[in-house]
C-alpha positions as protocol buffer text, in pm:
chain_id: "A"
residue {
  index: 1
  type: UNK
  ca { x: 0 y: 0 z: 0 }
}
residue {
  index: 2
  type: UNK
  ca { x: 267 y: 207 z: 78 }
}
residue {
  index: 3
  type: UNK
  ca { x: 483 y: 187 z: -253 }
}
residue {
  index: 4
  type: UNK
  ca { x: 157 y: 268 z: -434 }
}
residue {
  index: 5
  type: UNK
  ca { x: 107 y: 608 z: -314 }
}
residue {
  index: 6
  type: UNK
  ca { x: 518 y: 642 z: -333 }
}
residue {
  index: 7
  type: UNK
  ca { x: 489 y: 561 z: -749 }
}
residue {
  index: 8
  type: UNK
  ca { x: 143 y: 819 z: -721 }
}
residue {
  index: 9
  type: UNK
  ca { x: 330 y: 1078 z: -581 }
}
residue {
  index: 10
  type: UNK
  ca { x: 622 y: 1001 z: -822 }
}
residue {
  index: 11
  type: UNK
  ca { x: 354 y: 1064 z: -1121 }
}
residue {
  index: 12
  type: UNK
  ca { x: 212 y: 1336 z: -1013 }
}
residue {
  index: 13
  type: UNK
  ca { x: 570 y: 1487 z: -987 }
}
residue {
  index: 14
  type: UNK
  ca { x: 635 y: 1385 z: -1336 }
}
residue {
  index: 15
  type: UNK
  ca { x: 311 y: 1585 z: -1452 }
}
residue {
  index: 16
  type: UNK
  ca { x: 383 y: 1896 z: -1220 }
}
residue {
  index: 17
  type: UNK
  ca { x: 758 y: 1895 z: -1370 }
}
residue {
  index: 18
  type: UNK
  ca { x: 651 y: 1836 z: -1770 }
}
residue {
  index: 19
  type: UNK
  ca { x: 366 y: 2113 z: -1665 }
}
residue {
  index: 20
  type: UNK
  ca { x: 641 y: 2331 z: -1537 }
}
residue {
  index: 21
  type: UNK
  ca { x: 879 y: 2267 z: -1835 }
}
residue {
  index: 22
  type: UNK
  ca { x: 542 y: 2358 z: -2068 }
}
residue {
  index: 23
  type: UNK
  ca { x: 488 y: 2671 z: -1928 }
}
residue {
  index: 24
  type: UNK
  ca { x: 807 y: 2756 z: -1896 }
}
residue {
  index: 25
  type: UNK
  ca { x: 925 y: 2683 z: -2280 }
}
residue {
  index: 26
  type: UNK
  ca { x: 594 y: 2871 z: -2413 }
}
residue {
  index: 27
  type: UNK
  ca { x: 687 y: 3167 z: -2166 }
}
residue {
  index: 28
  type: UNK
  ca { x: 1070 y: 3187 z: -2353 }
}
residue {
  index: 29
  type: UNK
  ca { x: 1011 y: 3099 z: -2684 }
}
residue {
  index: 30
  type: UNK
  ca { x: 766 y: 3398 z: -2629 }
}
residue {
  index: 31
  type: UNK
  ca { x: 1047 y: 3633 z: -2529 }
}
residue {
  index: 32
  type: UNK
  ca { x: 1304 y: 3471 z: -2709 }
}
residue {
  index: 33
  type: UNK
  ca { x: 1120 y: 3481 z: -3060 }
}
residue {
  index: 34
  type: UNK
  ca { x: 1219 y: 3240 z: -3388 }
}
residue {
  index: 35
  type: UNK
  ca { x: 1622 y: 3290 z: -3360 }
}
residue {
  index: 36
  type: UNK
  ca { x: 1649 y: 3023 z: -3064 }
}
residue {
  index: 37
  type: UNK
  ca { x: 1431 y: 2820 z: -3165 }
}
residue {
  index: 38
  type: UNK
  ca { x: 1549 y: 2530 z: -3293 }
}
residue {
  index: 39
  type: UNK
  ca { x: 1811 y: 2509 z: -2966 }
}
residue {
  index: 40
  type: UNK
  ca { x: 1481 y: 2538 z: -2747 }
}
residue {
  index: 41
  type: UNK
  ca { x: 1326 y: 2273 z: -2955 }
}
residue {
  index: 42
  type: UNK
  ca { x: 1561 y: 2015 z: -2890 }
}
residue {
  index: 43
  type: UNK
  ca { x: 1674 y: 2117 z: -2512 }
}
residue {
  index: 44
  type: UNK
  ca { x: 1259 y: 2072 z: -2494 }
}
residue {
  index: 45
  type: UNK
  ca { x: 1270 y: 1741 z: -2597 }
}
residue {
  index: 46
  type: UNK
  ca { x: 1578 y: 1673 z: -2407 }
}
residue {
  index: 47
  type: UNK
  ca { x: 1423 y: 1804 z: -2056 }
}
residue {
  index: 48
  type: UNK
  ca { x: 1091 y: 1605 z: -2086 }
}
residue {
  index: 49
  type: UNK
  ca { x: 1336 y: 1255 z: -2189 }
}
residue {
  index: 50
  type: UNK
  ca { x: 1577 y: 1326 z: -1895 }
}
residue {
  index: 51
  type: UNK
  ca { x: 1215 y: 1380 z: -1654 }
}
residue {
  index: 52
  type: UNK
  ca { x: 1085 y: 1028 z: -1822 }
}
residue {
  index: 53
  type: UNK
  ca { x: 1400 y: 835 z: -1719 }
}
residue {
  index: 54
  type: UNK
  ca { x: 1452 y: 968 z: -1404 }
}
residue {
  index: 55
  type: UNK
  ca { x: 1109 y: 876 z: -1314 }
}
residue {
  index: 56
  type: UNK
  ca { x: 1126 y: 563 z: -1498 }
}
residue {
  index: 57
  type: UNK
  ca { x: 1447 y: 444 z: -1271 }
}
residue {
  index: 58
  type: UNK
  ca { x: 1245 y: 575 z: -972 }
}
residue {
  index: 59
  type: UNK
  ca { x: 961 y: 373 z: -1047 }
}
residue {
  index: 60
  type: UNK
  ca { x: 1186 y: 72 z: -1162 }
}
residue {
  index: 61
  type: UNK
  ca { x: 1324 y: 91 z: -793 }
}
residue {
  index: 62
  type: UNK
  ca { x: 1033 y: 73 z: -570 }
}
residue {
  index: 63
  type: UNK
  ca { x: 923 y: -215 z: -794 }
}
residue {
  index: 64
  type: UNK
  ca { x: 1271 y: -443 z: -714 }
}
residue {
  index: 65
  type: UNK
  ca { x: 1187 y: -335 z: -356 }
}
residue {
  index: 66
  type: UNK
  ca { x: 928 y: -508 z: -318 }
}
């Protein structure tokens, strides 16, 4: 019971942090314009893969807990 509210938690996190990462890449490529684009396209892509792993090792680790 308890590692299922751990791996909720963990999710929820994941959603707050891609949420976060959202708002803040609309909020500079407002700013920012076209020139940066393509560099705030891929570190973009890069943030949300890096947030995936880590939660997917987090996730993978309460499991072998158990």
């Amino acid at each position: 019971e308890n590692g299922s509210s751990d791996i909720k938690s963990i999710v929820f996190g994941l959603f707050a942090l891609i949420g976060f990462i959202i708002i803040v890449y609309s909020i500079f490529m407002g700013v920012v314009g076209e020139p940066l684009a393509s560099v705030a396209d891929s570190v973009f892509v890069a943030a949300i893969i890096g947030s995936f792993t880590l939660v997917g090792t987090i996730v993978g680790r309460v499991f072998l807990k158990k």
